[in-house]
C-alpha atoms as an extended CHARMM CRD file, in Angstrom:
* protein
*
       103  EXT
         1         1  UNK       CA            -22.8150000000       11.8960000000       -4.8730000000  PROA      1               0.0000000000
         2         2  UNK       CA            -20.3740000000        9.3800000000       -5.8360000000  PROA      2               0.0000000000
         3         3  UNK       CA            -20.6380000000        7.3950000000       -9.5290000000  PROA      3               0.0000000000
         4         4  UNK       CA            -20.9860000000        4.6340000000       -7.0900000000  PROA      4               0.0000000000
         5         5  UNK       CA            -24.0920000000        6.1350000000       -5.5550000000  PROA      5               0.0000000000
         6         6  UNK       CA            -25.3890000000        7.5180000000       -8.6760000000  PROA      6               0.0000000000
         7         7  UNK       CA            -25.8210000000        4.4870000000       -9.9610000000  PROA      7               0.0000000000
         8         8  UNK       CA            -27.7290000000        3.3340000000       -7.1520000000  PROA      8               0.0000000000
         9         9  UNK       CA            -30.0900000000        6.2010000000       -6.9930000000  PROA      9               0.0000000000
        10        10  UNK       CA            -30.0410000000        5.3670000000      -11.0310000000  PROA      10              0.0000000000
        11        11  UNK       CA            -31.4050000000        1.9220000000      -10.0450000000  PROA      11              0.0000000000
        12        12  UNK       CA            -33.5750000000        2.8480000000       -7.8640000000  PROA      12              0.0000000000
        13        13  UNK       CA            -35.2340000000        5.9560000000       -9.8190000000  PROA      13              0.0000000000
        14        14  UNK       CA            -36.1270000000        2.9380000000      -12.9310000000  PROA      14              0.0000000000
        15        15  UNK       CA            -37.3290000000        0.7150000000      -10.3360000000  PROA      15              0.0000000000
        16        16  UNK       CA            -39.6670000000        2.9740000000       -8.8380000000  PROA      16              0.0000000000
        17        17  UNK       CA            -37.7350000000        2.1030000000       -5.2810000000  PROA      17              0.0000000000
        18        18  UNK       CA            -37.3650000000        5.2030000000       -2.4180000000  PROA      18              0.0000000000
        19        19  UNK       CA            -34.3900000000        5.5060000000       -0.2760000000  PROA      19              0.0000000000
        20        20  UNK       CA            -36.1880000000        4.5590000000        2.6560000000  PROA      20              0.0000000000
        21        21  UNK       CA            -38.2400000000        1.3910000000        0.4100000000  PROA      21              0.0000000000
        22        22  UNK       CA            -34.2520000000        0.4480000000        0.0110000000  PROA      22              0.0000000000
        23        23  UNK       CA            -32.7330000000        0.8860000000        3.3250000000  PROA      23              0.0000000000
        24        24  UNK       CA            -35.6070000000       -1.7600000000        4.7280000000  PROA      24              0.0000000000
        25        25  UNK       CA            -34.7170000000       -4.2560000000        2.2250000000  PROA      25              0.0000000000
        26        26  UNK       CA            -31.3150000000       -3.8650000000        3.2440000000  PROA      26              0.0000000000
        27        27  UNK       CA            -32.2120000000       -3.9790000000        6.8560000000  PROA      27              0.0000000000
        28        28  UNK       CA            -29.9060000000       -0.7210000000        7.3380000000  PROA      28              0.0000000000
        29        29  UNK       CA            -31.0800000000        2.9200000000        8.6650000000  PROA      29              0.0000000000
        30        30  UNK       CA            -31.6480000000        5.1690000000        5.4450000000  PROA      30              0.0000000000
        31        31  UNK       CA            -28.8350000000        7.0790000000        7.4880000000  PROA      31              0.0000000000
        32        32  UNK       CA            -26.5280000000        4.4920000000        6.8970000000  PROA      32              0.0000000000
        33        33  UNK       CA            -27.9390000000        4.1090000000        2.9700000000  PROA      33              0.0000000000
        34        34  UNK       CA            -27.3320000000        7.8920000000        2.9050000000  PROA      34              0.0000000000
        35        35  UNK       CA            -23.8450000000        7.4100000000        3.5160000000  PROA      35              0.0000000000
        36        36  UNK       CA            -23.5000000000        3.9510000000        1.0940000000  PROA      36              0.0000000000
        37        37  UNK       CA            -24.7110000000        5.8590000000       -1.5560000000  PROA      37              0.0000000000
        38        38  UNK       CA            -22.0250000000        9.0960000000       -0.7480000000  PROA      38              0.0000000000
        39        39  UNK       CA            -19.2820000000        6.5600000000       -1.1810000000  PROA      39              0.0000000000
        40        40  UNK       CA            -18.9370000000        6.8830000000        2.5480000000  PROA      40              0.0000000000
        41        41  UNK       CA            -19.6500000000        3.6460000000        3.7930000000  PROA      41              0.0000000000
        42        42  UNK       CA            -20.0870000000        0.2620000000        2.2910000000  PROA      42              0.0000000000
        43        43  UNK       CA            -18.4860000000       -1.5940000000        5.0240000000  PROA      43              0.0000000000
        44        44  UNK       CA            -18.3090000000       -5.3120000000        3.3620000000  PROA      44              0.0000000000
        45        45  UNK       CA            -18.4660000000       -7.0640000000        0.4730000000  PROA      45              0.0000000000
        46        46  UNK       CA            -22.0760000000       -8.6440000000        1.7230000000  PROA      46              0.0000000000
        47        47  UNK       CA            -23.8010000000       -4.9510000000        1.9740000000  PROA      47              0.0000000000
        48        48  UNK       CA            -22.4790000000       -4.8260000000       -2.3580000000  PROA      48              0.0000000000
        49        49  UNK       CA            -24.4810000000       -8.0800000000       -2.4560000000  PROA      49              0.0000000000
        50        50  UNK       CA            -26.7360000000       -7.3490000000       -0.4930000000  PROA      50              0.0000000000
        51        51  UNK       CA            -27.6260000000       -4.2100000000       -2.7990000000  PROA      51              0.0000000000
        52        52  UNK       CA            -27.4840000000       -6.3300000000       -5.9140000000  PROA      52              0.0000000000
        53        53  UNK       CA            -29.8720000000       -8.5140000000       -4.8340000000  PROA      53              0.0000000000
        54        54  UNK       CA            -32.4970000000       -5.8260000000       -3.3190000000  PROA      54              0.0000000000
        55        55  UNK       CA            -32.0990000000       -4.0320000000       -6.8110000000  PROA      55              0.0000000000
        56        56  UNK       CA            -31.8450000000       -6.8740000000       -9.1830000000  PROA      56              0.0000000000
        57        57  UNK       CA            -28.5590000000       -5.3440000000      -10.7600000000  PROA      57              0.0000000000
        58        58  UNK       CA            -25.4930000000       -7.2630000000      -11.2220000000  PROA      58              0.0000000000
        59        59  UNK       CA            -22.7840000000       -6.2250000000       -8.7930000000  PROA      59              0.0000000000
        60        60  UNK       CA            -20.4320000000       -5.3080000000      -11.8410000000  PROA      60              0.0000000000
        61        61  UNK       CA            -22.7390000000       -2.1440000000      -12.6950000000  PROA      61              0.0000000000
        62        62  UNK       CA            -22.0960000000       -0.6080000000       -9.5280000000  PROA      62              0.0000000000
        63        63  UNK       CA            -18.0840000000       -1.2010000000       -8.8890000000  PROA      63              0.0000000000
        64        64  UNK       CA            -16.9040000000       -0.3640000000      -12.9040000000  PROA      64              0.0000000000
        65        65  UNK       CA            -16.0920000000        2.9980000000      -12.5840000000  PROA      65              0.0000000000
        66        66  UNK       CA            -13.5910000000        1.9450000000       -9.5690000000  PROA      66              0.0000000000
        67        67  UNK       CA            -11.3950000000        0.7790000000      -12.0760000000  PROA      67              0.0000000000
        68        68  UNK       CA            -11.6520000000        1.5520000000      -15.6620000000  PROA      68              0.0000000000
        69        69  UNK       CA             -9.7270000000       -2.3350000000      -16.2370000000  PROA      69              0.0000000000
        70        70  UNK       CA            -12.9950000000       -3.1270000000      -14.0510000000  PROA      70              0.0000000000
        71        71  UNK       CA            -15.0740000000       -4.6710000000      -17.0210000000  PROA      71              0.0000000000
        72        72  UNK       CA            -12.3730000000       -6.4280000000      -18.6320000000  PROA      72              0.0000000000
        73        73  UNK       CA            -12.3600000000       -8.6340000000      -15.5970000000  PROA      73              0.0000000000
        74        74  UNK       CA            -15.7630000000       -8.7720000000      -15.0370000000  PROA      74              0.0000000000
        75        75  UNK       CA            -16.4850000000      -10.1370000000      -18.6230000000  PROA      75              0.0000000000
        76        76  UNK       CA            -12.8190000000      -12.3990000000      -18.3980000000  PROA      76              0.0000000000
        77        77  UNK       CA            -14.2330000000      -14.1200000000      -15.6610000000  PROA      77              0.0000000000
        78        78  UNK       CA            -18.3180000000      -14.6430000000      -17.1620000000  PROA      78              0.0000000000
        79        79  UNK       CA            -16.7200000000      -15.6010000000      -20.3820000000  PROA      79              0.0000000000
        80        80  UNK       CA            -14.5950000000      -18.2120000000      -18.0150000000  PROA      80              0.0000000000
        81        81  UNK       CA            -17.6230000000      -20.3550000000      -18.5840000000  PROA      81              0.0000000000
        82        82  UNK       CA            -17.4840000000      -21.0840000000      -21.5050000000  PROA      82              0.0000000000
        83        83  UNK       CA            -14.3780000000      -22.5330000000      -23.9790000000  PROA      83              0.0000000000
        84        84  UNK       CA            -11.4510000000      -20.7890000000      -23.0170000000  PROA      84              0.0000000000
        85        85  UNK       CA            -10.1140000000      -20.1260000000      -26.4820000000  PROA      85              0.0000000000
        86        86  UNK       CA            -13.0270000000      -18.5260000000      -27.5110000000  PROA      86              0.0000000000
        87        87  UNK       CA            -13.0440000000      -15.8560000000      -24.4930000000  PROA      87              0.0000000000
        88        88  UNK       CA             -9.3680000000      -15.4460000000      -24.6770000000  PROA      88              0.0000000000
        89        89  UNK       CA             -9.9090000000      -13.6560000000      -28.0750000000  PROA      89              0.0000000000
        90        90  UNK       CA            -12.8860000000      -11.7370000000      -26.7870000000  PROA      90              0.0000000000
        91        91  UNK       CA            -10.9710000000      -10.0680000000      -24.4350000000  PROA      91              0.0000000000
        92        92  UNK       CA             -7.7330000000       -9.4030000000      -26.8890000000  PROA      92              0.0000000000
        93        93  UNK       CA            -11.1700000000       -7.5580000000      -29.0650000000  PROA      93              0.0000000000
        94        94  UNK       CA            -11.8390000000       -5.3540000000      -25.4000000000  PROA      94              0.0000000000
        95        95  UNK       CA             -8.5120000000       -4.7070000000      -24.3660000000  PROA      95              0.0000000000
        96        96  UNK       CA             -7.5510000000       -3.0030000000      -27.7240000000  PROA      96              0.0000000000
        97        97  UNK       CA            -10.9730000000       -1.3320000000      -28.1690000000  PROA      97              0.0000000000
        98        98  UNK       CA            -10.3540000000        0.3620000000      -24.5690000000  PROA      98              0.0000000000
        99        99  UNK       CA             -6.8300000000        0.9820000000      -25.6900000000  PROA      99              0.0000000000
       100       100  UNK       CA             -5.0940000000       -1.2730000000      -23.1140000000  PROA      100             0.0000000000
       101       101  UNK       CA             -2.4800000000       -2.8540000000      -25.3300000000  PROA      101             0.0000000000
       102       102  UNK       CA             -0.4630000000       -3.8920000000      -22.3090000000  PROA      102             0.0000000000
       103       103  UNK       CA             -2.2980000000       -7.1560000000      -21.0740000000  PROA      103             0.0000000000
């Protein structure tokens, strides 16, 4: 099992959810969850909301081992909401803390 899928099943294990309680929320086969959560298929960005939603899980937690810059951007673009100067220096903090001295 992928991380990706792992971290479904992870999801779904704490909220007491089944594979097949999942695949009808989805409105998919558990076939085709069987193969989501193999990192075989996740065919748009909809079935990754889709997910989120039926699992009340931000869609960050799932994708931020595709990437390991992955939750840099994901907390650049929530701390986008609020003053600018503020987040900027959050994100200096992360980036050096992860050891990406690049950016």
């Amino acid at each position: 099992m992928s991380s990706f899928g792992k971290r479904i099943n992870s999801v779904m294990l704490r909220r007491g959810m089944t594979q097949k309680s999942l695949a009808s929320k989805l409105k998919i086969s558990e076939q085709q969850l069987h193969s989501v959560l193999k990192d075989k298929s996740l065919s748009t960005i909809d079935t990754l909301r889709e997910l989120s939603v039926a699992l009340d899980t931000p869609t960050d937690y799932f994708l931020q081992d595709f990437d390991k810059k992955f939750l840099i951007y994901a907390i650049d673009d929530y701390l986008s909401q609020i003053e600018r100067n503020d987040a900027q220096k959050i994100i200096e903090n992360l980036s050096a803390i992860i050891g990406d001295k690049d950016e």
